[in-house]
Backbone as JSON Lines, residues from 0, in Angstrom:
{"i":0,"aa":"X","n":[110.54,-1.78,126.05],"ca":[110.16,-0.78,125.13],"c":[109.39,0.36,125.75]}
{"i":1,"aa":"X","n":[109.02,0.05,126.81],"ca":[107.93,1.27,127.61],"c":[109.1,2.16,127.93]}
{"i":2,"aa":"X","n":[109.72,1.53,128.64],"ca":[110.59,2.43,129.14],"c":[111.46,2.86,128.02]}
{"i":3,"aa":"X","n":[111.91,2.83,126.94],"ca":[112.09,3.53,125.55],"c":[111.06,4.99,125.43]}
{"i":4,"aa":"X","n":[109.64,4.64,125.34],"ca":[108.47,5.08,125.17],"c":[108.56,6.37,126.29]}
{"i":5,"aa":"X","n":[109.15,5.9,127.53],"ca":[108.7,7.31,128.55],"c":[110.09,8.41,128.08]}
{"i":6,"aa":"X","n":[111.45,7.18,128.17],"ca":[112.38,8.38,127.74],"c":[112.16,9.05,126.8]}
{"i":7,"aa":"X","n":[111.36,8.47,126.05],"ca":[111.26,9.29,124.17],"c":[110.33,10.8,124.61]}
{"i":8,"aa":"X","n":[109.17,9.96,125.09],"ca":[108.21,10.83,125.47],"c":[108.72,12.71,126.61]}
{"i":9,"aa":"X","n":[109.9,11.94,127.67],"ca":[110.25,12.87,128.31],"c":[111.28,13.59,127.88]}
{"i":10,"aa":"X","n":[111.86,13.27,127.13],"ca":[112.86,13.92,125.85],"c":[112.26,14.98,124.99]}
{"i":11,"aa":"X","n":[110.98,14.26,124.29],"ca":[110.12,15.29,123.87],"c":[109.6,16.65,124.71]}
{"i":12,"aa":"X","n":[109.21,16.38,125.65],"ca":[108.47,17.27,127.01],"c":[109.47,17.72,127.26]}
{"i":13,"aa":"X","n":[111.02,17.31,127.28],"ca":[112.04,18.42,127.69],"c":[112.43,19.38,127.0]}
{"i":14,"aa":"X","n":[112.55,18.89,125.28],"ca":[112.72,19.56,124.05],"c":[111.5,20.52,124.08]}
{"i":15,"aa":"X","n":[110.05,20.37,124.54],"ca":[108.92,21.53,124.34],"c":[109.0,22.43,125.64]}
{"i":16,"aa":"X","n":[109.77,21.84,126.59],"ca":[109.62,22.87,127.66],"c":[110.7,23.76,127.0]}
{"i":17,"aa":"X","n":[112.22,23.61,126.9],"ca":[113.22,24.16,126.19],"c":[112.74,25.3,125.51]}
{"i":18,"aa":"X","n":[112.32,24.45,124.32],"ca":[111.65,25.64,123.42],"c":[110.6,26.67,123.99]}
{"i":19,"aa":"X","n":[109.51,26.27,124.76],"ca":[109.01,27.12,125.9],"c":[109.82,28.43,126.22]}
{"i":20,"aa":"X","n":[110.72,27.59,126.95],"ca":[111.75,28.86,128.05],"c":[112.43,29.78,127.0]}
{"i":21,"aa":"X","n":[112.77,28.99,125.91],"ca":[113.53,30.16,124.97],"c":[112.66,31.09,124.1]}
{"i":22,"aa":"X","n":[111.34,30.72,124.16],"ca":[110.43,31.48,123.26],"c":[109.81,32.69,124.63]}
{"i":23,"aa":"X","n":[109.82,32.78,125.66],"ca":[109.6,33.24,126.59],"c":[110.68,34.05,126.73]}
{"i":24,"aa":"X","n":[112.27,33.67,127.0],"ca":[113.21,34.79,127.21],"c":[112.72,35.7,125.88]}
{"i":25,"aa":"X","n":[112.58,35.08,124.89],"ca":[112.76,36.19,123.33],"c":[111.42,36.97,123.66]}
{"i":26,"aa":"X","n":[110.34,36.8,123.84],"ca":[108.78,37.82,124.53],"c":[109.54,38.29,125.4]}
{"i":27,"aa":"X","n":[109.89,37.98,126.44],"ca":[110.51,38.87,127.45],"c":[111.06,40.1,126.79]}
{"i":28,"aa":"X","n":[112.24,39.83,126.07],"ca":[113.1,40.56,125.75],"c":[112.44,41.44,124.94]}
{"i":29,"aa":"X","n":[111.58,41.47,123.79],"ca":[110.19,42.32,122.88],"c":[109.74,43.1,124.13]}
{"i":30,"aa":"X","n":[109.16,42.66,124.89],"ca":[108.69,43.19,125.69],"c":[108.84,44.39,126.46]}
{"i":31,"aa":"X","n":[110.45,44.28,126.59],"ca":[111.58,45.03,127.56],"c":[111.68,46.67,126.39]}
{"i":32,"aa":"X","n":[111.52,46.14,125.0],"ca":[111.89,46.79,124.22],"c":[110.54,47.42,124.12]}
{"i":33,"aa":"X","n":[109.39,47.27,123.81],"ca":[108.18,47.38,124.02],"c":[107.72,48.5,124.73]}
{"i":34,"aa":"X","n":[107.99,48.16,126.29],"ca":[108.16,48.82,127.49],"c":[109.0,50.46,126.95]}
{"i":35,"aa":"X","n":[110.36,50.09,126.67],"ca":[111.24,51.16,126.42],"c":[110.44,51.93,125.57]}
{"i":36,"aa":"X","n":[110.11,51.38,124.73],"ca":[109.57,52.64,123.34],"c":[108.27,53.07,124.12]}
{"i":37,"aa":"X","n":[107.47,52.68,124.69],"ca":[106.18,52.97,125.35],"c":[106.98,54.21,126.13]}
{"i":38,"aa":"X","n":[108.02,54.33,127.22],"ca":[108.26,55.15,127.94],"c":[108.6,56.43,126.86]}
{"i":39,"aa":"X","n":[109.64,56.09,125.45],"ca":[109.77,57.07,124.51],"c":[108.84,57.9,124.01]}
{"i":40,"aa":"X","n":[107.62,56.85,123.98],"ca":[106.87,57.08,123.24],"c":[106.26,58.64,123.93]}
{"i":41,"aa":"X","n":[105.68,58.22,124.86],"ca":[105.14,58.81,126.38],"c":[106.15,60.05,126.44]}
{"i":42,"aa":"X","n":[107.21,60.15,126.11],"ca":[107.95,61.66,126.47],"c":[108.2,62.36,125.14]}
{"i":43,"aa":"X","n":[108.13,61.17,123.96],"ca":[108.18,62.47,122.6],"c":[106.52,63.02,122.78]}
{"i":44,"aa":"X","n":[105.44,62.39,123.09],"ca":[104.54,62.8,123.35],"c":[103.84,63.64,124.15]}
{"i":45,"aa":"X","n":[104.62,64.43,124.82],"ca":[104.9,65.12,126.19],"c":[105.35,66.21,125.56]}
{"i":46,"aa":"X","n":[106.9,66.01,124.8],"ca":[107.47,67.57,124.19],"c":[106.24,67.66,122.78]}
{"i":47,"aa":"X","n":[105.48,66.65,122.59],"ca":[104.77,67.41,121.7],"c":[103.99,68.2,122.17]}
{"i":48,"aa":"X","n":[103.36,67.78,123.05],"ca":[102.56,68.68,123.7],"c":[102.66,70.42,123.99]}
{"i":49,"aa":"X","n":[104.21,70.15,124.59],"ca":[104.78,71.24,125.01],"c":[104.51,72.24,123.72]}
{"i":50,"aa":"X","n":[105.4,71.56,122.83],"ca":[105.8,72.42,121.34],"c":[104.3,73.02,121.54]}
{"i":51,"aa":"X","n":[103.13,71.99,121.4],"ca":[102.3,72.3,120.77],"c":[101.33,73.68,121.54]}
{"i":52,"aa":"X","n":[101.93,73.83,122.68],"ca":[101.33,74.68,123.6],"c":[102.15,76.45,123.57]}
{"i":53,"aa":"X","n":[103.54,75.72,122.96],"ca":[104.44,77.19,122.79],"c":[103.93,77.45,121.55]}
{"i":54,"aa":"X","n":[103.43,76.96,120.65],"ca":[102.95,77.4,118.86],"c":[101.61,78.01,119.28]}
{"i":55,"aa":"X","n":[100.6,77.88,120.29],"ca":[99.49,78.15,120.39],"c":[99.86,79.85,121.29]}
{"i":56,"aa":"X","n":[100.52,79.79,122.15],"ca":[100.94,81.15,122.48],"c":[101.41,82.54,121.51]}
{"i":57,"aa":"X","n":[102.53,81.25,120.35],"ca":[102.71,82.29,119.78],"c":[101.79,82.59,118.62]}
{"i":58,"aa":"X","n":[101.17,82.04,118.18],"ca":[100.05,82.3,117.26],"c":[99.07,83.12,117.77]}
{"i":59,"aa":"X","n":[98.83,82.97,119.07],"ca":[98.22,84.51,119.72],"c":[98.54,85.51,120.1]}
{"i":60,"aa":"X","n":[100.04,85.85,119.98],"ca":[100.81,87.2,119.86],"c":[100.83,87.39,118.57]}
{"i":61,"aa":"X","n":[101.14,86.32,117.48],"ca":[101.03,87.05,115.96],"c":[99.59,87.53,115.93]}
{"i":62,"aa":"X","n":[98.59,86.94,116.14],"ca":[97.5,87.8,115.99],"c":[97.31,89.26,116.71]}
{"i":63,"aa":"X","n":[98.15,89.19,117.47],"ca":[97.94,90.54,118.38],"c":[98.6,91.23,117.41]}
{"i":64,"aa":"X","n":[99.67,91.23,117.07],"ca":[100.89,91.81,116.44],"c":[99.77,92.05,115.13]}
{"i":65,"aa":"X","n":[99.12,91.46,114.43],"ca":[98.4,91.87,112.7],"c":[97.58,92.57,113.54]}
{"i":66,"aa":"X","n":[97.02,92.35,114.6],"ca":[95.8,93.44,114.66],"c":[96.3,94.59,115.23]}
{"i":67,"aa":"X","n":[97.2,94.66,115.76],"ca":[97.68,95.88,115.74],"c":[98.42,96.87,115.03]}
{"i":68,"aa":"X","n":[98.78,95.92,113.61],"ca":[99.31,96.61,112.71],"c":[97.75,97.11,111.45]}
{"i":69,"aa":"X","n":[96.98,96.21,111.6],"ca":[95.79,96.86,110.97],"c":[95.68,97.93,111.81]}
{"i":70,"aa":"X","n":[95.65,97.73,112.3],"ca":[94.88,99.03,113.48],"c":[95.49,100.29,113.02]}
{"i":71,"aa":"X","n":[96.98,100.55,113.14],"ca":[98.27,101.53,112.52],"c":[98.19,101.75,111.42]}
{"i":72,"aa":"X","n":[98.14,100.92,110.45],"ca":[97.93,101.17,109.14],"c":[96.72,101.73,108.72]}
{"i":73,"aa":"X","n":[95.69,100.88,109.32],"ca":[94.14,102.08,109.29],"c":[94.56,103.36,109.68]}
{"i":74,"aa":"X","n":[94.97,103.96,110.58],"ca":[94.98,105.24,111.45],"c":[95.72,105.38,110.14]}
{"i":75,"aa":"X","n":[97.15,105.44,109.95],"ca":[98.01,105.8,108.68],"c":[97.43,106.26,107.13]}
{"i":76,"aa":"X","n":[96.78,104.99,107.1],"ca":[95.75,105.46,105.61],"c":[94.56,106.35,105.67]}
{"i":77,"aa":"X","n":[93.8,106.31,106.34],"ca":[93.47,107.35,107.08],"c":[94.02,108.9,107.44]}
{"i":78,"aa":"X","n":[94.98,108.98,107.73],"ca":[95.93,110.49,107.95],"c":[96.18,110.63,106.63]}
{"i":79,"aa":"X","n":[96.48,109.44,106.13],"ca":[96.99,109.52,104.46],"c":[96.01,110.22,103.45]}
{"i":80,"aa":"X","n":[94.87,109.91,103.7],"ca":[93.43,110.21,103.15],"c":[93.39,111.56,103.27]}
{"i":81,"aa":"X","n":[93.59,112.32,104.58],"ca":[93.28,113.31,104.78],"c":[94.32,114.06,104.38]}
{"i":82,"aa":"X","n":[95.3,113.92,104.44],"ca":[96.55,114.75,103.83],"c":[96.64,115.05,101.98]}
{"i":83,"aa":"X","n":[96.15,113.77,101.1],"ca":[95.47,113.97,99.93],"c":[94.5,115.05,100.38]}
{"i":84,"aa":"X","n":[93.45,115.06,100.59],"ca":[92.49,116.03,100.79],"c":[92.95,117.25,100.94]}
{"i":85,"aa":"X","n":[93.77,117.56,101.97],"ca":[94.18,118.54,102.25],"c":[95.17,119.3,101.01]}
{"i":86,"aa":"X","n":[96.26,118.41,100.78],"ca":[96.89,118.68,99.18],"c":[95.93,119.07,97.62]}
{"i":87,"aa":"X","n":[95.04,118.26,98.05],"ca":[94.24,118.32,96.88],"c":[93.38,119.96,96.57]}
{"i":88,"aa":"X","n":[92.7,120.48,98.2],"ca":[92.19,121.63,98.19],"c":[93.62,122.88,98.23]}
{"i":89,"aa":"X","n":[94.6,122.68,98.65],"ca":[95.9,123.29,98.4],"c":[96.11,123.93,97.22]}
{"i":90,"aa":"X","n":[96.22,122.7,96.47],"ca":[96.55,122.5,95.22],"c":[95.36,123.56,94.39]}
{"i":91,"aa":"X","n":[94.4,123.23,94.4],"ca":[93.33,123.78,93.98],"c":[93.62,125.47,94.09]}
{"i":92,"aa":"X","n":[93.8,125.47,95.47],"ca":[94.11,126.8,95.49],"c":[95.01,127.77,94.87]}
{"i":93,"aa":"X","n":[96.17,126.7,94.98],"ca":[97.47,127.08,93.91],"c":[97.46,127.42,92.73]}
{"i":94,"aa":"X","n":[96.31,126.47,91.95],"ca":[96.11,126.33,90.22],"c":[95.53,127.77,90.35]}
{"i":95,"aa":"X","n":[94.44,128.36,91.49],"ca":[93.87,129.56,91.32],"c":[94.87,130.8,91.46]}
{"i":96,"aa":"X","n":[95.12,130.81,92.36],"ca":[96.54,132.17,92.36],"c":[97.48,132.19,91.28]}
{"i":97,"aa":"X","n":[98.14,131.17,90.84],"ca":[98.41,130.78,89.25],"c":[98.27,131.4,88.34]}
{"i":98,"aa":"X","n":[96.92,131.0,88.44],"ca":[96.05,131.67,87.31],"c":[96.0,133.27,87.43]}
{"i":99,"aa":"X","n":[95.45,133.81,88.78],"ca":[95.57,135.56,88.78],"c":[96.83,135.91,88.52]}
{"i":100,"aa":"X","n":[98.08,134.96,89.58],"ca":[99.56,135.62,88.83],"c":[99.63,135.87,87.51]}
{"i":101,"aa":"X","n":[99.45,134.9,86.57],"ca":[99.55,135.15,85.01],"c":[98.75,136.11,84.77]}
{"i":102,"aa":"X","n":[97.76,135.99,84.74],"ca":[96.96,137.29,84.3],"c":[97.51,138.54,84.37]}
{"i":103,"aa":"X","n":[97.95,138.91,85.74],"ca":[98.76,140.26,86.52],"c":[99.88,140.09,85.5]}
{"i":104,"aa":"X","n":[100.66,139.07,85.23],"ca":[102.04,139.16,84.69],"c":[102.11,139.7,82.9]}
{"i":105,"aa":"X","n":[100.69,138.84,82.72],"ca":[99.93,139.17,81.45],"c":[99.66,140.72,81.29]}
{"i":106,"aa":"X","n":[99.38,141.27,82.02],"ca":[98.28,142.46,82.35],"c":[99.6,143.5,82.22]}
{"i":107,"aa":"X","n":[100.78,143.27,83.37],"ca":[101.58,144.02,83.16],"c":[102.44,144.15,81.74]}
{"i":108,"aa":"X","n":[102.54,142.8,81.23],"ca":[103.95,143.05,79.62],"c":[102.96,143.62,78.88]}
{"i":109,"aa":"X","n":[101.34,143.75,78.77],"ca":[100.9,144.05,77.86],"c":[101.32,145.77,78.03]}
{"i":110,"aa":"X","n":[101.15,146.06,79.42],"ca":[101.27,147.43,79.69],"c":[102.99,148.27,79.51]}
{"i":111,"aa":"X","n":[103.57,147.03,79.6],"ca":[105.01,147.46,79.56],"c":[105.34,147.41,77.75]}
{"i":112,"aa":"X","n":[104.65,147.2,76.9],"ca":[104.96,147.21,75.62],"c":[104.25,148.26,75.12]}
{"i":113,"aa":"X","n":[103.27,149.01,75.54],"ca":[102.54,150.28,75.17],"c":[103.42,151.08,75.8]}
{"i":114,"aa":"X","n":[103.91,151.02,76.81],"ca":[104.69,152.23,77.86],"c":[106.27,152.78,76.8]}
{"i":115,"aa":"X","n":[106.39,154.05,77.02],"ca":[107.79,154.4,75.7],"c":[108.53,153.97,76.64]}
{"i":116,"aa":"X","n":[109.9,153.48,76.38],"ca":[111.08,153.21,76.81],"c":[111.41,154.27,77.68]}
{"i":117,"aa":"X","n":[112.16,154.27,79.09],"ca":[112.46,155.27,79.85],"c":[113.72,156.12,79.49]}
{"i":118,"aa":"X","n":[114.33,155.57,78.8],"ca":[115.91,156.42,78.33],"c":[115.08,157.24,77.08]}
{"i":119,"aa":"X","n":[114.42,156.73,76.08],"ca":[113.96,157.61,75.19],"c":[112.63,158.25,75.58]}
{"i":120,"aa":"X","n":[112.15,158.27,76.52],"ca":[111.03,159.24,77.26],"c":[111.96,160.19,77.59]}
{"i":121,"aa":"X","n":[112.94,160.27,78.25],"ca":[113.99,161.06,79.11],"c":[115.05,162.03,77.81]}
{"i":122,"aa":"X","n":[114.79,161.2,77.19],"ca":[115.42,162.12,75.81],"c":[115.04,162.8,75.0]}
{"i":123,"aa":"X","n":[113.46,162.49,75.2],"ca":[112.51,163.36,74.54],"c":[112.26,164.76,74.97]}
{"i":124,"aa":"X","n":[111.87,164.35,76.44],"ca":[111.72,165.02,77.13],"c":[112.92,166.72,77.38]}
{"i":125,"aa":"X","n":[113.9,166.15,77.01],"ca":[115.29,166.74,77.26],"c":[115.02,167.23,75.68]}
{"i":126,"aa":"X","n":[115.1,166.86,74.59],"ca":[115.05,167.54,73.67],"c":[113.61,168.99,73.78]}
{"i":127,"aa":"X","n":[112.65,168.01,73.97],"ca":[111.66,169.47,73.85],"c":[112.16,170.37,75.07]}
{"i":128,"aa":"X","n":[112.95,170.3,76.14],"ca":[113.28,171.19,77.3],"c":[114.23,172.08,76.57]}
{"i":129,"aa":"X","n":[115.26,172.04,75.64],"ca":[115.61,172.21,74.86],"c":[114.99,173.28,73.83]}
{"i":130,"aa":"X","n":[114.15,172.79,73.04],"ca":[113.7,173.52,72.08],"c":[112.75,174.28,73.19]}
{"i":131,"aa":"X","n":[112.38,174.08,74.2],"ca":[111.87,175.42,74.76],"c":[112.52,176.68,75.07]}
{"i":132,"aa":"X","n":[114.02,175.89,75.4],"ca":[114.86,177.11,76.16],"c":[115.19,178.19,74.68]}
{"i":133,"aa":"X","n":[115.51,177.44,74.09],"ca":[115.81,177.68,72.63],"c":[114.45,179.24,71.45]}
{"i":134,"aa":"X","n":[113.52,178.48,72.08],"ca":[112.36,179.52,71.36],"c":[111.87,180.66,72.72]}
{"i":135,"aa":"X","n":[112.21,180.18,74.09],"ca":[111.94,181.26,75.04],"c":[113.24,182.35,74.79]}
{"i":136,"aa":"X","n":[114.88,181.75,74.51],"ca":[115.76,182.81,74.74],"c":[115.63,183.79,72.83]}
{"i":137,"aa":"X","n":[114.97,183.15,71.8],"ca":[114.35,183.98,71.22],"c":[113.47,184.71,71.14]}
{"i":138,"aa":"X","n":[112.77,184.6,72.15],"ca":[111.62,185.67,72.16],"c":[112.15,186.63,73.18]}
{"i":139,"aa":"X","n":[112.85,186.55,73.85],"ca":[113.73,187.37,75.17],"c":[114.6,188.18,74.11]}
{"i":140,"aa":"X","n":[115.32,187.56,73.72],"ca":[115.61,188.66,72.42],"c":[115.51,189.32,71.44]}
């Protein structure tokens, strides 16, 4: 029976080494995979970097780029400012000459509606030239 007892026993110890070696290939193999994603890991982590170094460049040309468009647009609103101004005293000036034109234009219809018509000034005129010649060639005779 002992010797029952050792085969049983070394049967067992062969069955736990077994299982051993096969629980070991399967870690191995995790491992291998493990390894792999660690190396993945390690190079998506790398182009992040990268990315993250090309977004930081360009975020400091867009800032260049707004401050230099403030900058343009100041100068612009600015010229803009002054060109109102300038329109504005223009203008001012305009409403004034305006104003003297009408007056003058005023000044003249008032004068052109007192003034006699030039065809009947000219006819008048021609009539009394007329009645002069008329009462001089009677007194001549």
């Amino acid at each position: 029976m002992s010797a029952h007892y050792g085969l049983w026993i070394e049967s067992m110890v062969s069955i736990l080494l077994l299982l051993t070696i096969l629980y070991c290939v399967r870690l191995n193999s995790r491992l291998q995979l493990l390894r792999a994603d660690e190396a993945s890991l390690r190079a998506t982590i790398s182009e992040l970097i990268t990315a993250t170094q090309i977004a930081e460049r360009a975020i400091a040309l867009l800032k260049t780029t707004v401050q230099e468009g403030e900058r343009t647009l100041g100068e612009r609103i600015a010229r803009g400012e002054e060109l109102v101004a300038a329109l504005d005293q223009r203008s001012g000036a305009a409403e004034t000459l305006l104003g003297k034109i009408t007056r003058i234009a005023g000044a003249a219809r008032a004068e052109e509606a007192h003034k006699p018509d030039a065809k009947a000034l000219a006819a008048a005129a021609q009539a009394f030239a007329e009645r002069t010649r008329t009462r001089l060639s009677g007194v001549a005779a």
